[in-house]
LUMGU-345303 format. One record per residue (C-alpha): x, y, z. Coordinates in steps of 0.1 Angstrom, whole numbers, plus 5000, padded with zeros to 4 digits. Layout:
! residues N
XYZ;...
//
This chain:
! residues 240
277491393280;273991503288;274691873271;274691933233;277392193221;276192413196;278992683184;277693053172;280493193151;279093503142;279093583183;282593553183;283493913182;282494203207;282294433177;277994503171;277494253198;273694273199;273794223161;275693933165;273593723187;271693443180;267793543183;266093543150;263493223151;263292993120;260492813137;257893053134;259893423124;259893473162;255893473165;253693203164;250093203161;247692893176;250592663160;250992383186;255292373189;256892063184;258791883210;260891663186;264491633194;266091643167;263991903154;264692103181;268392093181;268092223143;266092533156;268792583185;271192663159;269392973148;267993043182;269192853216;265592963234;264092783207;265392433212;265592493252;262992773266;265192753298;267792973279;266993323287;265793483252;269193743253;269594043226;271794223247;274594213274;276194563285;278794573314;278194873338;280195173338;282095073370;282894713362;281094523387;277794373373;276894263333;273494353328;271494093300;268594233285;266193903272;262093863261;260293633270;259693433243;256193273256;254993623248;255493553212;253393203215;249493203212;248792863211;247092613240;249992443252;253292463275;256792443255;257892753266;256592723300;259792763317;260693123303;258193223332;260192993355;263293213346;260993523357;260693343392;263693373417;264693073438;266993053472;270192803467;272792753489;276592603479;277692283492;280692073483;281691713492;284991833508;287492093504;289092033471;285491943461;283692123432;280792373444;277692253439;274092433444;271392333468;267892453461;267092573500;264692863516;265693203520;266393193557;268592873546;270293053510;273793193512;273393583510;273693613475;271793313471;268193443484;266893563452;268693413419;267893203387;271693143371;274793023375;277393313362;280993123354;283593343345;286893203325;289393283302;291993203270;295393333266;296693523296;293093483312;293593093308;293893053346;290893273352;287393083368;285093193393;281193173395;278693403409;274993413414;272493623391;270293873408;267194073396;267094403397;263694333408;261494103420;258994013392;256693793412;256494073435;254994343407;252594073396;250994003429;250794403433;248594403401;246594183418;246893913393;246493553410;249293403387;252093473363;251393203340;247693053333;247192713320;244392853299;246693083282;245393423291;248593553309;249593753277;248294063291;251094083315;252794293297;255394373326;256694013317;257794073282;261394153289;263394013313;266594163329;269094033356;272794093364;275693853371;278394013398;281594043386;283993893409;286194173422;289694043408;288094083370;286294383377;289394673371;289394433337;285594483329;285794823332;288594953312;288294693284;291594533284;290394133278;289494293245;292194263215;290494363180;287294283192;288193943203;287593873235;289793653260;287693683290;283893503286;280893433310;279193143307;274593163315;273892813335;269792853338;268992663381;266092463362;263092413382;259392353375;257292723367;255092783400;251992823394;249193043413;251793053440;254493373451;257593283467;258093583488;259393703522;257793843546;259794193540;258094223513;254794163517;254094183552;253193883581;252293603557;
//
């Protein structure tokens, strides 16, 4: 009861896809200059209905989804939306946070129990835990009713990893003066199929007129944006 549901008809269709989603701003025509953004609720919601990033910056900023050749992994292509904002202050904070992998590991509360996500270390995470941001549920209508599994995100790499190489000390400043990471602008990760829907991926076949009856659902792992701190493994950065 926590959640809002805000319906995008116009997404409904696979036909012109990127055309159809929801990115185009009302706040500010997708850049804002020094305006301070507001943080009123019902405001917000409003703007959501143009743009979901704009009434909750932990939604990825997506303008395209493409599933590879093979059937195994959709690919989202998303900008960071901070990139857009000029001004001295932190609503859009955690599109940096969706830049920065965490390690989770699945739990339930017995066998019938639903899966649940544990934020842990990387020695701790389940394999394809160790570097993720979101929750990827896979469902269905029609003959895919029965359909539901859920995988874990991955990068196709590590952006933490490229900023530390450039020898910046942080991917987000509180002074503002990260913009000039320009490597951050656009943000891509991947969400596994699972192997039973991936022969369906790749030929097409959930698709009837466009309409699809197969659908992946983007849940964000929230957690605060680290600042001057890089959460990486030894592997990649040597004896730390």
């Amino acid at each position: 009861e926590a959640l809002t549901k805000i319906t995008y008809g116009n997404a409904e269709s696979c036909d012109d896809l990127p055309g159809r989603l929801p990115t185009d701003s009302i706040r500010y025509n997708n850049i804002n200059r020094r305006t301070r953004l507001s943080l009123d609720r019902e405001l917000l919601l409003k703007e959501a209905e143009h743009c979901p990033s704009d009434g909750d910056p932990f939604l990825p900023w997506i303008h395209d989804v493409i599933p590879v050749s093979d059937g195994s992994k959709i690919s989202f292509v998303a900008q960071n939306k901070r990139m857009c904002n000029t001004a001295d202050n932190f609503v859009l904070e955690p599109q940096i946070a969706l830049l920065q992998p965490i390690s989770v590991k699945r739990v339930t509360d017995g066998d019938d129990a639903a899966v649940r996500y544990k934020l842990t270390s990387r020695e701790d995470a389940d394999e394809d835990g160790k570097e993720t941001r979101f929750i990827c549920i896979f469902h269905g209508t029609g003959e895919y009713a029965d359909v539901y599994y859920e995988t874990l995100s991955v990068y196709p790499f590590n952006y933490e990893m490229v900023s530390m190489r450039k020898l910046e000390r942080t991917m987000i400043s509180r002074e503002g003066q990260d913009k000039g990471q320009f490597w951050l602008s656009t943000m891509l990760f991947e969400c596994p199929v699972p192997i039973p829907l991936q022969d369906v991926v790749k030929d097409g076949s959930s698709l009837k007129n466009g309409k699809p009856s197969l659908f992946i659902d983007i849940v964000p792992i929230r957690t605060p944006t680290r600042f001057r701190s890089w959460y990486l493994s030894e592997d990649q950065v040597g004896p730390i």
